[in-house]
C-alpha positions as CSV (number, residue, x, y, z in Angstrom):
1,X,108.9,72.2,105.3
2,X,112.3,73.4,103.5
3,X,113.4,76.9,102.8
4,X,113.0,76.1,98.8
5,X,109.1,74.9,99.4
6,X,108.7,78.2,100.7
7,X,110.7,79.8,98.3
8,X,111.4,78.2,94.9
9,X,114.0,80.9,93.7
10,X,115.5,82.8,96.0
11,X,117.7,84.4,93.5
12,X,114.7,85.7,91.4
13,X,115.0,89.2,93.3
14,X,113.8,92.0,91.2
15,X,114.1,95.5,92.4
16,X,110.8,97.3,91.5
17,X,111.5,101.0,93.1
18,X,114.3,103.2,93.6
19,X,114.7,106.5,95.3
20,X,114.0,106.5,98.9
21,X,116.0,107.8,101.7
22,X,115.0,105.3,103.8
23,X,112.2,102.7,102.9
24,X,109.9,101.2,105.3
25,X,106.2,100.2,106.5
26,X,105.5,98.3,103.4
27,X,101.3,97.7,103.3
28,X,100.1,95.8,99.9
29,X,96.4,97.4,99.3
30,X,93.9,95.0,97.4
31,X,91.5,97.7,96.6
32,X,94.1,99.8,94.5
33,X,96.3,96.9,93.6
34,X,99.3,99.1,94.5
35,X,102.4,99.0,97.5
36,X,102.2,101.3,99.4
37,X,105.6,102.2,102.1
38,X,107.1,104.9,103.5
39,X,110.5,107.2,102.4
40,X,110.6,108.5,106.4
41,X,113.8,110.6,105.9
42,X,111.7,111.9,102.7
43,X,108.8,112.7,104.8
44,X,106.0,111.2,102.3
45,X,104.3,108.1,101.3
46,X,105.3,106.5,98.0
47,X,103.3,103.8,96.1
48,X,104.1,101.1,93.4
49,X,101.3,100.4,91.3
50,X,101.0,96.5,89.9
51,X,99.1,97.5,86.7
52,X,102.1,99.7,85.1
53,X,104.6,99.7,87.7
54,X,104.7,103.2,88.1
55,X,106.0,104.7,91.2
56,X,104.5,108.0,92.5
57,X,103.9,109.7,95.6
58,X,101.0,108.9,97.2
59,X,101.1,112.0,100.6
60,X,104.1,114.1,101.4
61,X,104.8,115.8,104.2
62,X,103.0,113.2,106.5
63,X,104.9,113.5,109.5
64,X,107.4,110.7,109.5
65,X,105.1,108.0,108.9
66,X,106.7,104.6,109.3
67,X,104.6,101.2,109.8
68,X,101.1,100.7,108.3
69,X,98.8,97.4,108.4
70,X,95.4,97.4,106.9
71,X,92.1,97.5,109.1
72,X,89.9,95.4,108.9
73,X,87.4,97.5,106.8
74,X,90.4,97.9,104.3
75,X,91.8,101.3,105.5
76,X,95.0,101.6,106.2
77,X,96.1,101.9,110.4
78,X,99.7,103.6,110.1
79,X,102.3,105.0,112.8
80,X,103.7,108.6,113.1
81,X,106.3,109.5,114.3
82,X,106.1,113.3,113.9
83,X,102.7,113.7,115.7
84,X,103.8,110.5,118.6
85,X,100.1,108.4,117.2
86,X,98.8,106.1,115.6
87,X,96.5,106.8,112.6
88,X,94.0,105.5,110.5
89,X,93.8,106.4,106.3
90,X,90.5,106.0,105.3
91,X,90.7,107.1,101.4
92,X,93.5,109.9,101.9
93,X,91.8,111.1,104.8
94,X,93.5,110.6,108.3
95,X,92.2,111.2,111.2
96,X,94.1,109.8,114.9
97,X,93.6,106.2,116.8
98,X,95.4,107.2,119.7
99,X,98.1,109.7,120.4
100,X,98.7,109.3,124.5
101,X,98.8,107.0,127.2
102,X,97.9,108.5,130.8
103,X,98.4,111.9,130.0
104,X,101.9,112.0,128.7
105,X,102.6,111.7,124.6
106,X,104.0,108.1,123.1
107,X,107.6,108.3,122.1
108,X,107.0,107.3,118.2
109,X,104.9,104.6,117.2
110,X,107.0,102.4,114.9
111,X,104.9,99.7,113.9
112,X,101.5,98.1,114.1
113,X,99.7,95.1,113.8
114,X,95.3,94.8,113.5
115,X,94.1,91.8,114.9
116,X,90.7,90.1,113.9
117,X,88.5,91.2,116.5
118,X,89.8,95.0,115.6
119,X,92.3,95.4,118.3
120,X,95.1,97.8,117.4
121,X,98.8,96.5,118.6
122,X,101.8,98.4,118.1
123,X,105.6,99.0,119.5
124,X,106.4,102.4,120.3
125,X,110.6,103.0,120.3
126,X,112.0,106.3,120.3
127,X,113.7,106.4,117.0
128,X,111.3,109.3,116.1
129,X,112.5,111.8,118.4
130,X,116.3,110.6,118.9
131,X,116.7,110.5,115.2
132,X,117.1,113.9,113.4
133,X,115.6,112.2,110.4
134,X,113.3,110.5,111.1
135,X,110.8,113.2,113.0
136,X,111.5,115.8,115.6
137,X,113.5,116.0,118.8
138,X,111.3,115.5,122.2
139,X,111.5,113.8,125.2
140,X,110.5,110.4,126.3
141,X,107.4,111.4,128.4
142,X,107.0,107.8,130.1
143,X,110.5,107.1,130.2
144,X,110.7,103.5,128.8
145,X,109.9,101.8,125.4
146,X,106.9,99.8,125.8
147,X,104.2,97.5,123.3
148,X,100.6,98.8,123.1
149,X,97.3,97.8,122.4
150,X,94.0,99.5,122.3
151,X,90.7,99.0,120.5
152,X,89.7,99.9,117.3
153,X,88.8,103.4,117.8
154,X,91.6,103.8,120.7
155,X,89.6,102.5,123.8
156,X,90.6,100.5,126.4
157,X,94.6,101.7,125.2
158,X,96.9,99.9,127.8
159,X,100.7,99.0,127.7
160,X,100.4,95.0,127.3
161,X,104.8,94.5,127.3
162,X,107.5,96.8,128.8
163,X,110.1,93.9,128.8
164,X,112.0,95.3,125.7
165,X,114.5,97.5,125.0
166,X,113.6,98.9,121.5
167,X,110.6,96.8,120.3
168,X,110.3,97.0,116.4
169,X,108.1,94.9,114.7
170,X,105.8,92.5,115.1
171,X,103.3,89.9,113.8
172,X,100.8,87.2,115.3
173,X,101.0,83.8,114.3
174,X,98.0,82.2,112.7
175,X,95.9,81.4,115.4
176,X,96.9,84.9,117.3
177,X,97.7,83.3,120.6
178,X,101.6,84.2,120.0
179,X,102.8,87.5,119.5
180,X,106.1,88.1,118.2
181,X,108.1,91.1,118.6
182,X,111.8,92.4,117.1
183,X,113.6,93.7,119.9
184,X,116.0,95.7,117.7
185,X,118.4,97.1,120.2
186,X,119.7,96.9,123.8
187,X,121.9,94.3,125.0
188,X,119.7,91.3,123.1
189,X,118.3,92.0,119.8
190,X,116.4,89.2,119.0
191,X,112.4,88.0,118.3
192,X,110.3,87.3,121.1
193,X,107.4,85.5,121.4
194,X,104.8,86.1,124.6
195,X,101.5,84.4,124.6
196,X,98.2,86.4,124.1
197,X,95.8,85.6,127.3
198,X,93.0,87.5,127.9
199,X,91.8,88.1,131.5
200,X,89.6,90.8,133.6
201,X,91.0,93.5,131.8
202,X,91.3,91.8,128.8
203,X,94.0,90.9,126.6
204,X,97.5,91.0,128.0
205,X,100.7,89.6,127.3
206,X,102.4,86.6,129.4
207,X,105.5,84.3,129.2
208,X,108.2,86.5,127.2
209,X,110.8,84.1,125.6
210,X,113.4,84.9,123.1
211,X,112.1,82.9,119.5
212,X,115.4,83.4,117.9
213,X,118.4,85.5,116.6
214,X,120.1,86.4,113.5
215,X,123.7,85.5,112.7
216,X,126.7,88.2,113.5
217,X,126.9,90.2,110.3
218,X,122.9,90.6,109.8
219,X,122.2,93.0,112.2
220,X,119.2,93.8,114.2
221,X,116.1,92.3,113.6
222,X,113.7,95.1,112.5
223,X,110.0,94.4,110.1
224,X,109.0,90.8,110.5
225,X,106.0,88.9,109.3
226,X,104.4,85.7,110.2
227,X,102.9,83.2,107.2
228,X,100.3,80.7,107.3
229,X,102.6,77.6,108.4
230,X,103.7,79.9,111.2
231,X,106.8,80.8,109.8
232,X,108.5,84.1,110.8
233,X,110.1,86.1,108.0
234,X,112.7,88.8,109.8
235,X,114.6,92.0,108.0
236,X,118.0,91.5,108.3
237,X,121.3,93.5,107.2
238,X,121.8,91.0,104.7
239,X,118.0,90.0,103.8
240,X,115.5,88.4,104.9
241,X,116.0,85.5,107.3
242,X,112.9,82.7,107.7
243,X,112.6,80.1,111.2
244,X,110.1,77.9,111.1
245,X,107.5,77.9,114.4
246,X,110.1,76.6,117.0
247,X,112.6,78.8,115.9
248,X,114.7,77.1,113.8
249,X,116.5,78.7,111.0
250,X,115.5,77.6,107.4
251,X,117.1,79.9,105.1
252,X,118.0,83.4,103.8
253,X,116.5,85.8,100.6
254,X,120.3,88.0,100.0
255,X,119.1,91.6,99.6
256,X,122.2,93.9,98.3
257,X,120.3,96.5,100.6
258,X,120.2,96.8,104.6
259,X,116.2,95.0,104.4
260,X,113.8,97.3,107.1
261,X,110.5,96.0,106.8
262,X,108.6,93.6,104.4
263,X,105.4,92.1,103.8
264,X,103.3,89.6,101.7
265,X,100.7,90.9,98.7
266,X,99.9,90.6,94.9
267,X,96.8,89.4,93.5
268,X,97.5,85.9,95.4
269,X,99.1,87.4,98.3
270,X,102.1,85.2,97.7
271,X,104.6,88.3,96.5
272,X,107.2,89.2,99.3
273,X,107.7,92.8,98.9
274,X,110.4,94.5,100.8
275,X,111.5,97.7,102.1
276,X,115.7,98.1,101.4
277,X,117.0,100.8,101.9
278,X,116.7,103.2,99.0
279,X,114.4,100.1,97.1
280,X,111.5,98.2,97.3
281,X,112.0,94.6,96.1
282,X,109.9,91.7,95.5
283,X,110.4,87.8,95.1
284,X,107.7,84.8,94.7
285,X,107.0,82.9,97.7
286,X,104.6,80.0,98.1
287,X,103.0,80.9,101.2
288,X,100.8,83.8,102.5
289,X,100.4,86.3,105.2
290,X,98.9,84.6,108.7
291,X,96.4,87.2,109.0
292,X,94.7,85.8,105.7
293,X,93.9,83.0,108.1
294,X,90.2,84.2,109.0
């Protein structure tokens, strides 16, 4: 498969919101038909709505929120870095998932993934508490930077990677036996890919690899997503960069913004949206998110 099967015109960029501070956790909602991502510098929510294409403000002061996914019921599972949780929007209200491990408080959950059977993954960096912007100042109570994953109402919560320096995003392939992960700092920023095992205390994580890196000049990887073919799409300085499932690079969307986070949505699910900057763009693909595989 070539990057133009994937992506027919990469040049057809359109830039459908402006105004953030810093844009990020991009989550497409079926229900509403709107884009919902957060302005985490702007402490609210902002949404782009696909019958008018009016932008508003969906929640402000909502504590730093950064990554969102949806559940499986169609709420929306989202990370905050103000109150150190994860949270779950069921119709504007939110209530917690989980907001400590062992007795001590998370750093500040970045971003999160909801597997099929309702299991709750997410990365927890500190950028929420070492970035004046981006929440409030605190300590990290476990003193490391580790990937979680608990059920769907926060059982069973267990650290399931603590190989990573900063882990950022991440996405399962389609059959959900790989994990991927954006390690976005440290002396390797890079994707990684461990395999999901389960055992007598369930799922864990095993055989940590590096997938791939960006070129100098792009940056850290930060958002990624996974498609249908098993593609990963990364955030880059410069765009978004897509490898196919071995890792090998097959092309890049420019972006005139530094690209945080993206993800796939629109009626067909085929829109890339993405989270630049101070802009949300969007560009046709051909291809889907993984977790439409059911």
């Amino acid at each position: 498969m070539s990057f133009t099967d994937l992506v027919p015109d990469p040049d057809a960029l359109e830039q459908i919101a402006a105004g953030s501070t810093w844009a990020e956790g991009p989550c497409w909602i079926p229900a509403t038909r709107t884009l919902r991502w957060s302005d985490i510098p702007g402490d609210r929510i902002l949404q782009w709505h696909a019958d008018t294409g009016a932008v508003d403000t969906y929640a402000d002061g909502v504590e730093f929120t950064n990554g969102r996914t949806l559940d499986r019921d169609g709420s929306v599972v989202q990370c905050s870095h103000g109150l150190r949780r994860v949270e779950r929007d069921r119709d504007g209200v939110v209530s917690p998932v989980v907001d400590a491990f062992d007795g001590v408080r998370f750093n500040s959950p970045n971003d999160v993934v909801v597997a099929r059977d309702g299991s709750v993954w997410f990365t927890d960096p500190a950028y929420g508490i070492t970035q004046p912007r981006e929440g409030h100042p605190g300590e990290r109570e476990y003193g490391d930077h580790w990937v979680f994953r608990c059920g769907p109402d926060g059982e069973g919560l267990r650290p399931v990677a603590v190989d990573l320096d900063e882990p950022n995003g991440l996405a399962f392939d389609p059959t959900e036996a790989v994990l991927y992960i954006a390690s976005s700092s440290g002396e390797e920023p890079v994707i990684r890919a461990y395999d999901r095992v389960d055992g007598p205390l369930g799922d864990r994580l095993k055989n940590g690899r590096v997938f791939a890196r960006l070129e100098p000049g792009e940056g850290a990887p930060d958002g990624i997503r996974v498609d249908v073919h098993g593609n990963v799409w990364s955030s880059s300085h410069r765009g978004v960069v897509v490898f196919d499932p071995a890792g090998v690079r097959l092309g890049e969307i420019a972006v005139p913004e530094t690209v945080a986070n993206l993800c796939f949505g629109g009626d067909d699910g085929t829109t890339l949206f993405l989270a630049a900057t101070t802009s949300v763009y969007r560009i046709a693909t051909t291809t889907t998110d993984a977790a439409a595989v059911s």
